[in-house]
C-alpha positions as CSV (number, residue, x, y, z in Angstrom):
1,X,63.3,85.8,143.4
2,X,61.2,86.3,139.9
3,X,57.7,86.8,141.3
4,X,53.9,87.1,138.9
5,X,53.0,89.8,137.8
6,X,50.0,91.4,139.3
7,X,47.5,93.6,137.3
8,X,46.3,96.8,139.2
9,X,43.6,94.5,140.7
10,X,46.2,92.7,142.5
11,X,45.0,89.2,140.6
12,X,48.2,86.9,139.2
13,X,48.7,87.7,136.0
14,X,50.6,84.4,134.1
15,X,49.9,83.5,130.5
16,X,48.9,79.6,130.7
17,X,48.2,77.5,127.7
18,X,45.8,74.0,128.6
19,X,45.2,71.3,126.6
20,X,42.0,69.2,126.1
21,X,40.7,72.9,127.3
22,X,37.3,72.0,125.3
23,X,35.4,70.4,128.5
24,X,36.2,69.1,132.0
25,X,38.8,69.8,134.0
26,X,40.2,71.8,131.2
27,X,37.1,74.5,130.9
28,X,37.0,74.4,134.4
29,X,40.8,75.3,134.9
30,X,40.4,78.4,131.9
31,X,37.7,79.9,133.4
32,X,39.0,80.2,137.0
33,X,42.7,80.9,136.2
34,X,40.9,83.8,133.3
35,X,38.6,84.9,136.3
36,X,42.2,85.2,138.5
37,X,43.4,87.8,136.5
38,X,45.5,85.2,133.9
39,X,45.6,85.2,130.0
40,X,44.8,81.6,128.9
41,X,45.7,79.6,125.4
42,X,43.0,76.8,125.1
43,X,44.2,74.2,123.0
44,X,41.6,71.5,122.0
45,X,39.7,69.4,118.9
46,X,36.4,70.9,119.5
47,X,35.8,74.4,118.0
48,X,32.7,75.0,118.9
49,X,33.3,74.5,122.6
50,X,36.2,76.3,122.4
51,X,34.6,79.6,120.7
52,X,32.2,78.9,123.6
53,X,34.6,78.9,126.6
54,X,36.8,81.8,124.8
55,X,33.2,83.6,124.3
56,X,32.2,83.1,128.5
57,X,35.9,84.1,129.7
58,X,35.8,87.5,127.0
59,X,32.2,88.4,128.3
60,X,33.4,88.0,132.0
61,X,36.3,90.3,131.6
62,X,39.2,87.2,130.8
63,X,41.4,87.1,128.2
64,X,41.8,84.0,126.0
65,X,42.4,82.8,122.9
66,X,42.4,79.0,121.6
67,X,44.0,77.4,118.9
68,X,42.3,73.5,117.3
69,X,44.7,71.2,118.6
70,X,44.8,67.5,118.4
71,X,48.0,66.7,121.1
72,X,49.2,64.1,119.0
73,X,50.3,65.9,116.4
74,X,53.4,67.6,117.4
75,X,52.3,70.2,114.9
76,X,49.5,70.9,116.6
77,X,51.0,71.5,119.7
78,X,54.1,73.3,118.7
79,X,51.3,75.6,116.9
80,X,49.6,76.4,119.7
81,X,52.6,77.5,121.9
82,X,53.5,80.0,118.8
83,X,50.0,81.5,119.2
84,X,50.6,81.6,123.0
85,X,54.3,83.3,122.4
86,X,52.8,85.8,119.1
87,X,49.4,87.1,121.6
88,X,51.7,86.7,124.6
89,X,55.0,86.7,124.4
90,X,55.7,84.5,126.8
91,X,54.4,81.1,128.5
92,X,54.5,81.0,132.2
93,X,52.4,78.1,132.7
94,X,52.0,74.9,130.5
95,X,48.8,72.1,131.9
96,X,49.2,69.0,129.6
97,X,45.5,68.1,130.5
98,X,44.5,66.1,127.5
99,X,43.5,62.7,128.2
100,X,41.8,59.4,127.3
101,X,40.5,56.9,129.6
102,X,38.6,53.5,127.2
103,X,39.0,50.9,130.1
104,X,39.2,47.7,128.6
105,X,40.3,44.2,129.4
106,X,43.6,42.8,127.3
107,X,41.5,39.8,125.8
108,X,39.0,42.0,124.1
109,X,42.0,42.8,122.6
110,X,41.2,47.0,122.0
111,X,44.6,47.7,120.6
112,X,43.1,50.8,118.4
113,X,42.7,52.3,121.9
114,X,45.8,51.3,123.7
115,X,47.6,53.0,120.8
116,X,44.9,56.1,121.2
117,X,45.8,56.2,125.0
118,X,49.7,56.0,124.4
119,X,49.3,58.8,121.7
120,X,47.1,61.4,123.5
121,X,48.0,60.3,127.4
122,X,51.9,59.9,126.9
123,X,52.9,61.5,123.6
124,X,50.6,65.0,123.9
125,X,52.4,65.1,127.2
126,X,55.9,65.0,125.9
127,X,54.9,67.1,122.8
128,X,53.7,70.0,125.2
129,X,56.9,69.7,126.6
130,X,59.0,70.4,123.6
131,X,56.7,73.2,122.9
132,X,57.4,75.2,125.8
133,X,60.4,74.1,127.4
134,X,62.8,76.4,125.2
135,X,60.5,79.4,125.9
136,X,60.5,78.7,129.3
137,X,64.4,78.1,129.4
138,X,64.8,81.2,127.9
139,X,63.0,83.2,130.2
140,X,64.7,81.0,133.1
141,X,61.2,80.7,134.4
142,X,58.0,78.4,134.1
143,X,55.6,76.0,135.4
144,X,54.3,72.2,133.9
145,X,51.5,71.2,135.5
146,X,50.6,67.5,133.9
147,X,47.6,65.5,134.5
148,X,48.2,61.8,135.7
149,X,45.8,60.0,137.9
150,X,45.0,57.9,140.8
151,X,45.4,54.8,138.3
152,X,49.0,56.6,137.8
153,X,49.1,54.9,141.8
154,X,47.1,51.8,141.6
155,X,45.9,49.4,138.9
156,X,43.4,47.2,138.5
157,X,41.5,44.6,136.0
158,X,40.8,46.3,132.8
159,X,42.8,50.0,133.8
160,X,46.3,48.0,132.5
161,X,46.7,50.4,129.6
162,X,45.6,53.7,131.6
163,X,47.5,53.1,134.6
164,X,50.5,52.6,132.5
165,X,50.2,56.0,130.6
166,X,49.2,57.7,133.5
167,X,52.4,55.9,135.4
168,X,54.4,56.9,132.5
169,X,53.0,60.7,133.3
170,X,54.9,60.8,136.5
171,X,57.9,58.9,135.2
172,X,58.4,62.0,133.3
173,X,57.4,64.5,135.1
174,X,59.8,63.7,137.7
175,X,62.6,63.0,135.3
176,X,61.7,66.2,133.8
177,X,61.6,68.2,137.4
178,X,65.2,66.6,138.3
179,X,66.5,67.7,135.4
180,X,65.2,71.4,135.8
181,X,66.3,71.4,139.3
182,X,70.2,70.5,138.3
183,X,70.1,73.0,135.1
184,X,68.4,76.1,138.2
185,X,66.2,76.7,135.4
186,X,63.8,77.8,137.7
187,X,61.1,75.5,135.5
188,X,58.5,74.0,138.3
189,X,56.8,70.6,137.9
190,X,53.7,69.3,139.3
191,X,51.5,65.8,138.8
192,X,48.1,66.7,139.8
193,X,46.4,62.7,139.8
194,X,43.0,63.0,140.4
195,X,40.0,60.0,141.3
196,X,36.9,60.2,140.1
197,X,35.9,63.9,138.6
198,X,32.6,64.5,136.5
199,X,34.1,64.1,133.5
200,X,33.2,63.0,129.7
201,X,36.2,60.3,130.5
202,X,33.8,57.3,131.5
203,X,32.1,58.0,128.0
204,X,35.5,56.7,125.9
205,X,34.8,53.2,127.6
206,X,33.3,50.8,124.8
207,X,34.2,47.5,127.3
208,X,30.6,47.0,127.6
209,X,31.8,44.4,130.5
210,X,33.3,47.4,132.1
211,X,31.4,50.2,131.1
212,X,28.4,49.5,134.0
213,X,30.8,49.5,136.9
214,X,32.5,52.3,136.0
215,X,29.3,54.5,134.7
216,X,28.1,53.8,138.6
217,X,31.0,54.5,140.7
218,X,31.3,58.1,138.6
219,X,27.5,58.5,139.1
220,X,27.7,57.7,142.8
221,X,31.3,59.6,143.9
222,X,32.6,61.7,141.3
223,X,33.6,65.1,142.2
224,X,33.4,68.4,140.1
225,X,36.2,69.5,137.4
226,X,35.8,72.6,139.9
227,X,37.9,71.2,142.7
228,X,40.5,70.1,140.3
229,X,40.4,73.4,138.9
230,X,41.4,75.0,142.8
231,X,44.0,72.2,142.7
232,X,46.1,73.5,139.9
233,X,45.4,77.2,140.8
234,X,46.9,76.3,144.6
235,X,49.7,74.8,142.4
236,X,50.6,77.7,140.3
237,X,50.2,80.5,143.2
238,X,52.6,78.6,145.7
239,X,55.8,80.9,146.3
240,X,58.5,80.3,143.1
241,X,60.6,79.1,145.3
242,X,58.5,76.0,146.4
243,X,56.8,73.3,143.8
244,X,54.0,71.2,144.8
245,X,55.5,68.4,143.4
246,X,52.6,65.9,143.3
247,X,48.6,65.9,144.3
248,X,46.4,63.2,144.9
249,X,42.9,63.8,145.4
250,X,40.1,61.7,145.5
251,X,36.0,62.4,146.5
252,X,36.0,61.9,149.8
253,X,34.1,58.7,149.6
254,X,36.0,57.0,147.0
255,X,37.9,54.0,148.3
256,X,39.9,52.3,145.4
């Protein structure tokens, strides 16, 4: 059984690409999987927060490079898995975390940002898969860790359009693990579907109707990007021969 390499401090030592690495969960995830001993490929829109990230992981002994990425743009992303395969040479570890979340009610009617969900939340996912899944093939090894959501297992009034891309997340993910697990590719697959997490997410919401409720429960429960962060690196350090297939976490006081 393939097994990480270690560096001589006995830290994992994988190369992992993120998307929407500029803030959030993303940042968080770079800086803890750089501070394990991994390489990381940041891939976001934002270049000054990416210079700063890069810039925090370099001066605390990580290495990382990022690429200005917008997920959907298959360019984009095919892009930044070149710069991850010509720094690299390899990608063990793909996280599609880019997301959007501009809760809205159907009669207002927002179909601008139902299109904006469906492109970044279900077509930067499938785009990040085409970018690495031939690398990974090749190598008959790899990890895709993408972001869904606890409205990928419940819905509610004004969530119709994020549910469904966050449903559609784990459609394919599972789809996608299946078909791994019949070609013994060795390719692992893991949703990580988290509740409420201090995010910049509430701040796509323009449903002024909406906006309120949702600005309050994230103020009174929301958890930090941190403990999403641990998540994915439990994820990627569980044995190759075992996937966490799926994690739900929610604060501990969050009840929908």
């Amino acid at each position: 059984m393939k097994r990480a390499k270690e560096n001589g401090n006995g830290k994992k030592d994988k190369v992992i690409v993120i998307t929407g690495a500029s803030s959030g969960i993303g940042e968080a995830t770079a800086k803890l999987l750089a501070e394990q001993g991994n390489k990381v490929v940041l891939g976001a829109r934002r270049k000054e927060n990416l210079e700063r990230i890069t810039s925090d992981i370099k001066t605390s002994g990580g290495e990382a490079v990022f690429q200005i990425t917008d997920v959907t743009k298959h360019d984009d992303v095919e892009a930044l898995a070149k710069l991850a395969l010509d720094e690299f040479k390899q990608i063990d570890v793909w996280i599609n975390n880019a997301g959007l979340m501009p809760h809205s009610t159907f009669d207002k009617l927002k179909v601008n940002e139902w299109d904006q969900m469906v492109d970044v939340n279900i077509k930067g996912v499938l785009y990040g898969i085409a970018a690495a899944l031939p690398a990974m093939r090749q190598r008959k090894t790899g990890h895709f860790i993408n972001l869904s959501s606890v409205a990928g297992h419940q819905t509610h009034p004004g969530g119709g359009v994020y549910s469904g891309t966050k449903y559609a997340v784990r459609a394919i993910s599972e789809a996608l693990r299946q078909e791994e697990a019949a070609a013994k590719s060795n390719i692992r697959v893991t949703i990580i579907s988290p509740g409420a997490v201090a995010t910049e997410l509430p701040n796509t919401i323009t449903d002024e109707d909406l906006k309120g409720g949702i600005d309050q429960l994230y103020d009174s429960v929301a958890i930090s990007p941190d403990r999403v962060a641990e998540t994915i690196l439990f994820a990627i350090n569980a044995p190759e021969d075992t996937t966490m297939n799926e994690i739900l976490l929610r604060p501990t006081i969050q009840q929908p």
